[in-house]
N, C-alpha and C positions, 0 to 999 in steps of 0.2 A: 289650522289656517282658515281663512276665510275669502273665497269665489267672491266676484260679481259673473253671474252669466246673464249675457242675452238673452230673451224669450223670446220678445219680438223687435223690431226695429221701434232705436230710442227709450226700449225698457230692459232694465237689467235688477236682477233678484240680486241679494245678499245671500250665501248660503254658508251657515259655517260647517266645516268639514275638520273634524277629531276623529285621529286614533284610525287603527289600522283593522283588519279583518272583517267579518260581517256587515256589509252595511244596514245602519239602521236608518229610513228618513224619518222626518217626523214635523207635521202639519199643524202650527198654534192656533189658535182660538183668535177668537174677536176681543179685544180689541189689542191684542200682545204680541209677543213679536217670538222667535225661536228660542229667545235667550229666557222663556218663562223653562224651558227643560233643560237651564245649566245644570241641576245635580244629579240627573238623566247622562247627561253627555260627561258629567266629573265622573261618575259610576260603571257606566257604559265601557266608556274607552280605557279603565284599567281592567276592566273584563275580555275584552278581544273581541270587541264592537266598533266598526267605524259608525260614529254620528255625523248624520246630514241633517242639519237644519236649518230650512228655507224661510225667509221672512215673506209674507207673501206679500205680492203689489201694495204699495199705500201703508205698510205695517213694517216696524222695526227699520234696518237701515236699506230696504230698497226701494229702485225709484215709486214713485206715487202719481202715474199718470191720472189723468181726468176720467179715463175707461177702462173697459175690461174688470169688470167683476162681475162678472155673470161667472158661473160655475163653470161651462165647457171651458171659454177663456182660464181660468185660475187653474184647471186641472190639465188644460194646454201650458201652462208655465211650469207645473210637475213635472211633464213630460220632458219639457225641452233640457230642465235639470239633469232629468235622470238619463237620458241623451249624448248630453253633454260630458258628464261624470263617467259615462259608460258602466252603468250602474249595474249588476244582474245578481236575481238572487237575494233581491234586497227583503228587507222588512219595511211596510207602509205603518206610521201610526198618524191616525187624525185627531187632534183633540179639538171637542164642540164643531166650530164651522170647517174647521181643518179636518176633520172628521167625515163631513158633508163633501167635502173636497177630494176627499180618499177613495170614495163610495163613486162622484162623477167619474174618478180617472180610474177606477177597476173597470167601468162600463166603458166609457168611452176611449179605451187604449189597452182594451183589452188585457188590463191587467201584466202591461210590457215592464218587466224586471222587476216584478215582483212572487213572489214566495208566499208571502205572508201578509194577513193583515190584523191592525188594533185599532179599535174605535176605544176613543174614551169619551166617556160623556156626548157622543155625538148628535150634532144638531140635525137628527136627521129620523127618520126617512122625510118626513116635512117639519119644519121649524115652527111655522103656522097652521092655525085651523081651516079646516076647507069639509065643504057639504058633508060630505064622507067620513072625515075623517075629524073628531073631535077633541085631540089630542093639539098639548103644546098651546100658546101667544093666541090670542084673535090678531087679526090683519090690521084691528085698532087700535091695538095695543103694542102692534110694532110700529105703526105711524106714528103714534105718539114717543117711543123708544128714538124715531130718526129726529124726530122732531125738539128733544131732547138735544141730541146731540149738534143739533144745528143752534139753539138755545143759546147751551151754556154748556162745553163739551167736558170741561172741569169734574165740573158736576155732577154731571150723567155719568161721568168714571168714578167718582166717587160713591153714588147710588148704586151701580152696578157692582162694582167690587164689596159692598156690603152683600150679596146674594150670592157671592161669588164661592166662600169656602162657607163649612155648615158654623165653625167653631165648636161641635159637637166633641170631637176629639181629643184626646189628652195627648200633650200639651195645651193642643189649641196651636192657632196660628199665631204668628205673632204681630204686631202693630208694625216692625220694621218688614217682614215681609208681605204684608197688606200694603205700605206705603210704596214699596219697590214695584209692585206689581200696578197701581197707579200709576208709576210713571212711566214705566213702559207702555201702558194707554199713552198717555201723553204724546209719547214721540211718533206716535200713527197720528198719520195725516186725517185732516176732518172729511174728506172726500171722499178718502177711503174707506173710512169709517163708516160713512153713512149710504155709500150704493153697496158696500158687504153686506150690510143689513137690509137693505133693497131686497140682494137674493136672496139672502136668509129669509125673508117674510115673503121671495114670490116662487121659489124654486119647488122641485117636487121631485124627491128621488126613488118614488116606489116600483119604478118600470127598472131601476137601477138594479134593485138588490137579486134579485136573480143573476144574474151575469157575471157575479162574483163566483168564480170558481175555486179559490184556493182558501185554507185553512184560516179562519178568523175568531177573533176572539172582541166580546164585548166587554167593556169596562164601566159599572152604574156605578154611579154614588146613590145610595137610595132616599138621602135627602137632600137631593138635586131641584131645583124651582126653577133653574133655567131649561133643561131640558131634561124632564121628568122621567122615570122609571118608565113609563110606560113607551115612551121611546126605543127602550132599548130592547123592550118586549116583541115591539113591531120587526125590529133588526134580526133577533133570533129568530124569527117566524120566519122571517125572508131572506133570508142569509143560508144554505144549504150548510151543514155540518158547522155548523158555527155554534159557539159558547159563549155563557154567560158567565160574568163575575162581580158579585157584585158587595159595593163598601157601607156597610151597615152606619157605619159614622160618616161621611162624605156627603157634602152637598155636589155640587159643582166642580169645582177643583180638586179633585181624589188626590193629585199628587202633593198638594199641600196639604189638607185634611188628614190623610193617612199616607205620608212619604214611606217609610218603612214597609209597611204593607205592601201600598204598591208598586213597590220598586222590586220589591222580593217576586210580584206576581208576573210584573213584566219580564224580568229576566227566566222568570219560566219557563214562560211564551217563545223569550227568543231560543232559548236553546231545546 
């Protein structure tokens, strides 16, 4: 079945909610919506997983106000869900910015009804380059990314989603689920689209990763170009007892690139 809940006054999230026992949340990427991990939630919930998946503001089918995409905000809409749902004991999984998203709401809420966490491919600890830290997009390179999307937003999905899986793996992904996942760009709002990548190129989660106190596991694709290997380096460095896993065929999208794999490694995790 599938929620609308309030977060704040005049904004309500989508959240689908399968299957019964365990809850798992789980946080999508730029520019997709919850329903990029149906065969997560098909697979899950005959395991004895309940799946929660939140569309966030501006993406898939909840509201798209003009604001609130700064990261406290988005990981303040986490919370209200998990609130709401009366959620404890959950599993957090963030993939790319959802990911970024998982990391602010362990810091800033104390990590409330949560157990566990999974980064995949996370855009994080910084999306962008900064003096220090030489890793990930220059700051011009995401201007030009928004700038993109303000353009000719089609298109920019269409460019992105080319980077998106490595195609390195057998089968390969296929052209009908390259195209689906397209469209699911599509039905994100362009405002949301484009101040989500505001924070993605201004935010900065390294005062974050310490304050993560419970059991986390990292997910690399190691031929990732959105958010590189070295990313995830940073994470296990600053992540106390945290692990690494990492998909030797996978760019970006591990769950498409290698689904088998990692569907096998998630359900590791959760049990």
């Amino acid at each position: 079945m599938g929620h609308y809940i309030e977060v704040e006054k005049h904004v309500r999230l989508y959240v689908e909610d399968i299957g019964t026992g365990t809850p798992v949340i789980f946080l999508h990427g730029w520019p997709l919506s919850s329903k990029m991990f149906e065969s997560q939630f098909t697979l899950l919930s005959e395991q004895g997983f309940r799946c929660i998946g939140i569309d966030q503001r501006g993406f898939g089918k909840s509201y798209a106000p003009a604001s609130g995409y700064d990261y406290n905000r988005l990981a303040d809409d986490v919370h209200a869900v998990i609130r709401y749902l009366k959620l404890d004991q959950a599993v957090l999984i963030g993939f790319s910015v959802g990911g970024a998203i998982a990391i602010r709401y362990m810091a800033r809420h104390g990590g409330f009804g949560i157990r566990k966490l999974a980064l995949i491919g996370a855009a994080a600890p910084s999306f962008t380059q900064r003096e220090d830290y030489p890793y990930g997009m220059t700051k011009e390179a995401a201007d030009e990314q928004i700038a993109a999307v303000r353009r000719d937003r089609p298109k920019l999905l269409r460019e992105f989603g080319g980077k998106f899986v490595s195609g390195e793996a057998e089968p390969g992904v296929s052209e009908p689920i390259k195209d689906w996942l397209h469209q699911l760009g599509l039905e994100a709002s362009a405002w949301g689209m484009v101040r989500t990548f505001e924070s993605l190129r201004d935010e900065d989660l390294r005062q974050d990763l310490p304050q993560i106190k419970v059991p986390a596991a990292i997910f690399q694709g190691l031929l990732d170009t959105i958010c590189p290997p070295d990313f995830a380096k940073l994470l296990l460095n600053g992540i106390d007892g945290s692990t690494l896993v990492t998909f030797e065929q996978s760019g970006h999208g591990i769950p498409f690139d290698e689904p088998t794999r990692f569907n096998n490694e998630l359900l590791d995790f959760l049990r």
